[in-house]
N, C-alpha and C positions, 0 to 999 in steps of 0.2 A: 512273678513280675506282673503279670495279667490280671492278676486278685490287688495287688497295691495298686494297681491302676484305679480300677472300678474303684475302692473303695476311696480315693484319692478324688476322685472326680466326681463322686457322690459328694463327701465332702465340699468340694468347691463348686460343683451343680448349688446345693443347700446355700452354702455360705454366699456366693456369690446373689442370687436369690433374695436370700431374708437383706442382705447387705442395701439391694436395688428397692425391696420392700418398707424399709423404714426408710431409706432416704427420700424415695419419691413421695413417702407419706405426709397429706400436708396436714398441719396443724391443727387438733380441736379447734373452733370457733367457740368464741369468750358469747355466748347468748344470755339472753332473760327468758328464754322460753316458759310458758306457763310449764309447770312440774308437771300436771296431770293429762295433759296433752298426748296422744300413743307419738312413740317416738318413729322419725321418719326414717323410712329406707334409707340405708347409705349406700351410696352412690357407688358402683365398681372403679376401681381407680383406670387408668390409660392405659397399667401394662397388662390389663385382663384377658384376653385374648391370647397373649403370650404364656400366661401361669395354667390357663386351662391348656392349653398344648402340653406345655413343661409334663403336666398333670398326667395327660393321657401317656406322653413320654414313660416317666415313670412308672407306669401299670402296664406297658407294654414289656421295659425292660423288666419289668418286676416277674413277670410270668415269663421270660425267654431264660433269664438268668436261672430263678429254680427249677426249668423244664433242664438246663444246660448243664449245672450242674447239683452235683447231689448231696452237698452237706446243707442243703437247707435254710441256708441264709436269707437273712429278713430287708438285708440292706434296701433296698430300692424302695420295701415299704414304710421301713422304718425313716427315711429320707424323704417320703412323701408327710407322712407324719411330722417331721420338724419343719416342713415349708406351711404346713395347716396350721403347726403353731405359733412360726414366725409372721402368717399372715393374718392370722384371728379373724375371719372373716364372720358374718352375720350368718344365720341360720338358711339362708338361701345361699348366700354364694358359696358356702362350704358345701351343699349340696349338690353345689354344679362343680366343684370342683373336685367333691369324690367320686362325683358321677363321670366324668373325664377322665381319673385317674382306671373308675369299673371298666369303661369303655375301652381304653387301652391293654388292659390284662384283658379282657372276652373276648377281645379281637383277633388276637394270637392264639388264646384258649380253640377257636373254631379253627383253625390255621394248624395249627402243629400240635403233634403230641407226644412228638420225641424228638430228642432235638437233632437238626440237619447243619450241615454246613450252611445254609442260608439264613436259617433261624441264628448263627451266630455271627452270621455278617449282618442280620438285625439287629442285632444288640449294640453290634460296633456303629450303625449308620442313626441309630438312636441317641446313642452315647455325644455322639458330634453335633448331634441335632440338639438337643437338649443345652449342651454346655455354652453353644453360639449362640443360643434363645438367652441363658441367662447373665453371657457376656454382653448382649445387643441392650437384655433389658439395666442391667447397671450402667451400660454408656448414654443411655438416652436419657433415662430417669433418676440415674443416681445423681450424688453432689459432687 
């Protein structure tokens, strides 16, 4: 029941997410820019702040859950993975946003190294943290 959960809310962590990701996305701009021009930084969108949490989220659960249990499941990473694709970000903010996600898995990595009863009421207090982040960002920014 505990394994359909997580993966269930991984699930809906993602979906709800990429869901919040395109709809707040606003529209290319119709320009004439000269072609040969370097192209400009794009701007972080408003729910940024929230996807590098989500991010770090995710890397915290990601290393609690395989410390937790031992069949070696990918899920958390593989879930951060779909939200990098759902977000396509440019070569910096993908950088900070993997770097959020390192930052969350080394953080627990210096913390535990086998798992305790607290290390899995982390998991659980991540889990809630995470899903409210990406229920908060689809009510704000979705359509």
């Amino acid at each position: 029941m505990r394994h359909a959960f997580r993966i269930w809310l991984a699930g809906a962590v993602t979906a709800a997410f990429a869901i919040a990701l395109f709809a707040a996305a606003p529209a290319p701009a119709q320009t004439t820019a000269d072609p040969d021009a370097p192209a400009a930084k794009s701007e972080a969108p408003p729910y940024d702040p929230q996807l590098l949490r989500l991010s770090e989220i995710l890397g915290a659960v990601h290393y609690l859950t395989t410390l937790c249990k031992s069949d070696g499941e990918q899920v958390w990473r593989e879930e951060m993975s779909k939200l990098i694709e759902a977000e396509a970000p440019d070569a910096e903010r993908r950088r900070l946003i993997v770097d959020a996600f390192n930052r969350g898995y080394h953080g627990f990595s210096n913390v535990y190294t086998r798992c305790t009863p607290s290390a899995e009421l982390a998991i659980q207090r991540y889990l809630r943290e995470g899903a409210t982040i990406a229920r908060d960002v689809v009510n704000r920014y979705g359509r």
